[in-house]
PAVOKOL-751074 format. One record per residue (C-alpha): residue in one letter; x, y, z. Coordinates in steps of 0.02 Angstrom, whole numbers. Each point is the difference from the previous one (the first is absolute). Layout:
BEGIN
{rec A {X Y Z}} ...
***
This chain:
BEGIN
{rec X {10392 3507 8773}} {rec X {-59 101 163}} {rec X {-52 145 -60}} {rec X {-173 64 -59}} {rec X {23 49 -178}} {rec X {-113 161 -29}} {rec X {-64 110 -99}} {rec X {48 191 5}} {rec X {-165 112 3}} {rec X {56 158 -78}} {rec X {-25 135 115}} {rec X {0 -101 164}} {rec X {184 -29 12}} {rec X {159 102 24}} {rec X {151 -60 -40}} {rec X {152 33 95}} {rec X {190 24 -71}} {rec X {113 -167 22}} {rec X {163 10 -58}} {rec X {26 -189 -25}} {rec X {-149 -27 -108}} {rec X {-70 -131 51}} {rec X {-101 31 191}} {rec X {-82 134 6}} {rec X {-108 72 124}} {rec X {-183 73 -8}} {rec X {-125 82 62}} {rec X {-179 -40 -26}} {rec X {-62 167 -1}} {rec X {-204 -36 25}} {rec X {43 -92 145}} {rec X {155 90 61}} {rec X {109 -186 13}} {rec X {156 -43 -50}} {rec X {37 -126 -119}} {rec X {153 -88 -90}} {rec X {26 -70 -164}} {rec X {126 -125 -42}} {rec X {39 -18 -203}} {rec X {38 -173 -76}} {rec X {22 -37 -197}} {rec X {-82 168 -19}} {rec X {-147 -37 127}} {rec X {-38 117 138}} {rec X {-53 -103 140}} {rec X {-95 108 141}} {rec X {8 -18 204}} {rec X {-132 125 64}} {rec X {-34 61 207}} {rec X {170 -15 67}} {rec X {65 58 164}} {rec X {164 89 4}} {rec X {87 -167 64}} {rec X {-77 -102 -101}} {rec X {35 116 -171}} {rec X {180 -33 55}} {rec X {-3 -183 70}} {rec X {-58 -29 -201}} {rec X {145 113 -54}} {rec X {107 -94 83}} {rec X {-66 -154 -67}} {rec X {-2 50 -175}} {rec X {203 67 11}} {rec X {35 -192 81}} {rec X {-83 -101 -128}} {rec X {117 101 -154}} {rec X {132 -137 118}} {rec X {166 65 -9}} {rec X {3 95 -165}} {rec X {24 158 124}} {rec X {116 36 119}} {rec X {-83 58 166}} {rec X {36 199 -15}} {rec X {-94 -41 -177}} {rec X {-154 -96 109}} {rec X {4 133 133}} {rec X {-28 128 -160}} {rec X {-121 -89 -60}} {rec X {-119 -23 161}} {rec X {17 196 20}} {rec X {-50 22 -173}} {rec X {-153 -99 18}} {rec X {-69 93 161}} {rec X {-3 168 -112}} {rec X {-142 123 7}} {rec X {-29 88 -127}} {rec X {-75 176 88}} {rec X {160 -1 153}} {rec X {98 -34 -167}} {rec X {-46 183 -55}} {rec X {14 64 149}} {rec X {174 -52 67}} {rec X {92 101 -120}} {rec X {-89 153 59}} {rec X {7 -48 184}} {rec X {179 -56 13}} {rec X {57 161 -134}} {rec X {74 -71 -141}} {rec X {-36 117 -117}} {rec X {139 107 -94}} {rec X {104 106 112}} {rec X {-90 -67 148}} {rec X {108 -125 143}} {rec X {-75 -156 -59}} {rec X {31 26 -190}} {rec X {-1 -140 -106}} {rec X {-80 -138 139}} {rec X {-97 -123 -77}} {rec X {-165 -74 94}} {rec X {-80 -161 -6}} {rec X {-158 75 101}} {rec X {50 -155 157}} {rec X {-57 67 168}} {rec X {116 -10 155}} {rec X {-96 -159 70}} {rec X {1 -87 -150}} {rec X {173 39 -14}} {rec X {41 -67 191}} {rec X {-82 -163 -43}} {rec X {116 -36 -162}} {rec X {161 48 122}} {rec X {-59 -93 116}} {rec X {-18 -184 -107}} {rec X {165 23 -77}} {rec X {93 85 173}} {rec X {150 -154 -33}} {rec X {56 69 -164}} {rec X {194 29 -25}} {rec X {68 178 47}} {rec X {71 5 -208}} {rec X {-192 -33 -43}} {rec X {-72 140 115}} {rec X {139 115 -83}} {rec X {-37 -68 -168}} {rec X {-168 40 47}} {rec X {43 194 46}} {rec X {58 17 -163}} {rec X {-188 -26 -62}} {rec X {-57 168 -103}} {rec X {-193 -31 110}} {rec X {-3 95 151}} {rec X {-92 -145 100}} {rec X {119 -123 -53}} {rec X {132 85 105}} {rec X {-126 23 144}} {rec X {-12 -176 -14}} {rec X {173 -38 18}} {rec X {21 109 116}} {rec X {-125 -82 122}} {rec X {73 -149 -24}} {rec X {154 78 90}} {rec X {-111 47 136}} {rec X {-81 -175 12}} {rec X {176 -70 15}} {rec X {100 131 126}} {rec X {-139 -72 136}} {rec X {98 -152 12}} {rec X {142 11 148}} {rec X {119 -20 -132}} {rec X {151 128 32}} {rec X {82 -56 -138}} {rec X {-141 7 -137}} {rec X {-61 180 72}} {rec X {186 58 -34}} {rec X {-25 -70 -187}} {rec X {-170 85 -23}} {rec X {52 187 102}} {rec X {150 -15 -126}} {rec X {-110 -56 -154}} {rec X {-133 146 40}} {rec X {135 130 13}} {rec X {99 -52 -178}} {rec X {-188 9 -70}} {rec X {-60 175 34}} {rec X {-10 76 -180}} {rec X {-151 -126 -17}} {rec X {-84 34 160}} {rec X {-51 149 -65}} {rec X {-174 68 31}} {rec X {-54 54 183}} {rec X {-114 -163 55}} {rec X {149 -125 -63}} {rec X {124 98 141}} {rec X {-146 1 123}} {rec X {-55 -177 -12}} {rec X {171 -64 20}} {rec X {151 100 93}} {rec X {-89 2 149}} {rec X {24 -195 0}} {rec X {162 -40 -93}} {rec X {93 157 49}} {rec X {-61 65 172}} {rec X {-29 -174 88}} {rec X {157 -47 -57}} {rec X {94 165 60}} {rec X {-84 4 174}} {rec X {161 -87 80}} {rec X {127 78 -119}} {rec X {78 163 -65}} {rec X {-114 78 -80}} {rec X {119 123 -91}} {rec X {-64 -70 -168}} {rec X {-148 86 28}} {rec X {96 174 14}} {rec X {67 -53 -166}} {rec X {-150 -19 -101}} {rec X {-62 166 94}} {rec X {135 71 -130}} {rec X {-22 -120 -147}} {rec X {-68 138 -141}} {rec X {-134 -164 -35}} {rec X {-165 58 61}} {rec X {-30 -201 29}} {rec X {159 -6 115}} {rec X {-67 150 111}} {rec X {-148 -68 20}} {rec X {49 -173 64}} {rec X {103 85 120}} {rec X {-135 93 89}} {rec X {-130 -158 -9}} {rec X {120 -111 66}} {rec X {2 91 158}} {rec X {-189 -30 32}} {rec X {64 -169 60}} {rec X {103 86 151}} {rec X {-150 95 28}} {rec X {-93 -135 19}} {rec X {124 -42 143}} {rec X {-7 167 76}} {rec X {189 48 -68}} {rec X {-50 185 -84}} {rec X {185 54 -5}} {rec X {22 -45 -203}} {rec X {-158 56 -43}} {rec X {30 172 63}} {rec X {178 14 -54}} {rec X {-45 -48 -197}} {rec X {-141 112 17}} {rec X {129 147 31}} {rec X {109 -59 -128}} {rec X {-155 -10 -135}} {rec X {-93 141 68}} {rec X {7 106 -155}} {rec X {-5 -142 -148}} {rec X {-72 60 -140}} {rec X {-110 -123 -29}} {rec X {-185 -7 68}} {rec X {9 -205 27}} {rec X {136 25 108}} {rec X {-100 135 88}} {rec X {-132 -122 16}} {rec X {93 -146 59}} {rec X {105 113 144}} {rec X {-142 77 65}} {rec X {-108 -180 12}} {rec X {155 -72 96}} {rec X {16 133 119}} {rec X {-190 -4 14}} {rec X {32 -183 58}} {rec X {143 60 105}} {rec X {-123 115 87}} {rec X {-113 -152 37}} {rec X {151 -57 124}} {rec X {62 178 67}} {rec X {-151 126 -38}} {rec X {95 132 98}} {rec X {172 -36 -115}} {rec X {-105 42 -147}} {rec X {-98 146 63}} {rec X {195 95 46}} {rec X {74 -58 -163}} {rec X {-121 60 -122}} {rec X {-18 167 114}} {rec X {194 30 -16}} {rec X {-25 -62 -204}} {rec X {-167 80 -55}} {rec X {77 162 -86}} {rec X {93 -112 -139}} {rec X {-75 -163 12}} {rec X {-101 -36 -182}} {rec X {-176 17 42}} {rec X {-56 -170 -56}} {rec X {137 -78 129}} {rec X {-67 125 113}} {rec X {-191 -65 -33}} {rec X {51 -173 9}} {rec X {100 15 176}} {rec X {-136 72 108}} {rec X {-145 -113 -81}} {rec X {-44 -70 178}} {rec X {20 178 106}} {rec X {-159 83 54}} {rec X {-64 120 -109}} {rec X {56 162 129}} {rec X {165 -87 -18}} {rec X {2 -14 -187}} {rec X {-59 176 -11}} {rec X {146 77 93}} {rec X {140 -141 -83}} {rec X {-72 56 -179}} {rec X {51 215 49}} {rec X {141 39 -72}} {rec X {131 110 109}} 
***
């Protein structure tokens, strides 16, 4: 057996939630490391002073030895399970607002930071496209980041074909992308990239879509055409979404025309002039991030 089997000094370690039940993650606290703990026949076995890529290199390692008594969207699961922590744990749920009432209600977190996350998408980027949606339909919010950067991973390849299959697979799967950092981390990449040859009347669609998800991807997506100095759609949704009432779309238009201001400072400068009297003030805020303060101070009067 290759692990170190030992003792647990009360006081000296935390342990962190694990849905499976059987790795779990700690943290020495005296020495501020983490640790994992594999249980066998009712022994815990401990790993201690890990690095983040080694913590999952030996989550991955535990899923493969179970053989194939899972299925991969199981394994994948699994090796996000094992990279909890238990303090982002508590925190997500505040962060991401999934408290009652709030737009993230009912999310449940594993406590798996982004990078972690990228490295588990990234070992298993050759699943099916029925796996990645089986995995979407995971009730753990980093799951479905997960599976959704494994569409990202795969729509780099020059495949036409496949990056028709994932543009249509994203779009059927919107009710589960459905917190503000899945929509950012993604649509840019399976939506935008794709539409920056095509129509992109799809995105005036989900402009309208009464999902907050759908309006969002709309307006992200466009930060690809940015990126290629094409401000037209940007500006267009922004007029169509100017008075959402929600303060995430707020955010999210006034960040892309802050990056559209990046390519055409002037463009910006005139728009939000002509738009200041009824553009939401945290759009407003958002928009003129990068103007000089003299600027900012006469964009931020109100006629």
């Amino acid at each position: 057996m290759p692990y170190e089997n030992k003792e647990r000094q009360r006081g000296t370690i935390s342990l962190a939630a694990d849905p499976s039940g059987t790795l779990r993650t700690y943290r020495r606290k005296s020495e501020g490391k983490r640790c994992l703990s594999f249980k066998e026949n009712g022994t815990f076995f401990i790993r201690q002073d890990y690095s983040l890529g080694t913590l999952s290199k030996f989550a991955t390692e535990t899923t493969e030895s179970k053989g194939n008594m899972m299925s991969i969207t199981e394994k994948i699961s699994t090796e996000l399970q094992h990279l909890s922590n238990p303090e982002k744990r508590e925190i997500f749920p505040r962060f991401f607002k999934a408290g009652k009432g709030e737009y993230g209600e009912g999310d449940r977190f594993l406590g798996v930071t982004v990078p972690d996350i990228r490295s588990v998408a990234r070992r298993h980027k050759d699943i099916a496209l029925d796996e990645i949606r089986e995995l979407m339909q995971s009730e753990w919010h980093e799951v479905r980041l997960c599976a959704l950067l494994v569409m990202v991973e795969k729509s780099k390849k020059k495949d036409n074909g496949l990056r028709r299959r994932l543009f249509d697979l994203y779009l059927s799967l919107t009710e589960r992308i459905n917190n503000w950092d899945l929509v950012d981390l993604s649509c840019r990449f399976l939506v935008g990239e794709y539409l920056l040859d095509k129509s992109r009347d799809i995105l005036y669609r989900l402009s309208q879509s009464p999902l907050l998800w759908d309006n969002r991807i709309a307006i992200v997506s466009t930060y690809a055409f940015i990126r290629k100095g094409e401000l037209e759609d940007t500006y267009a949704l922004s007029d169509l979404m100017m008075h959402h009432p929600h303060d995430l779309m707020h955010k999210a238009i006034g960040w892309m025309l802050r990056e559209a201001g990046k390519r055409d400072p002037e463009r910006l400068y005139g728009y939000v002039l002509g738009h200041r009297a009824d553009m939401p003030r945290t759009m407003l805020r958002y928009a003129i991030e990068k103007f000089s303060p003299e600027e900012r101070a006469v964009l931020m009067q109100r006629v």
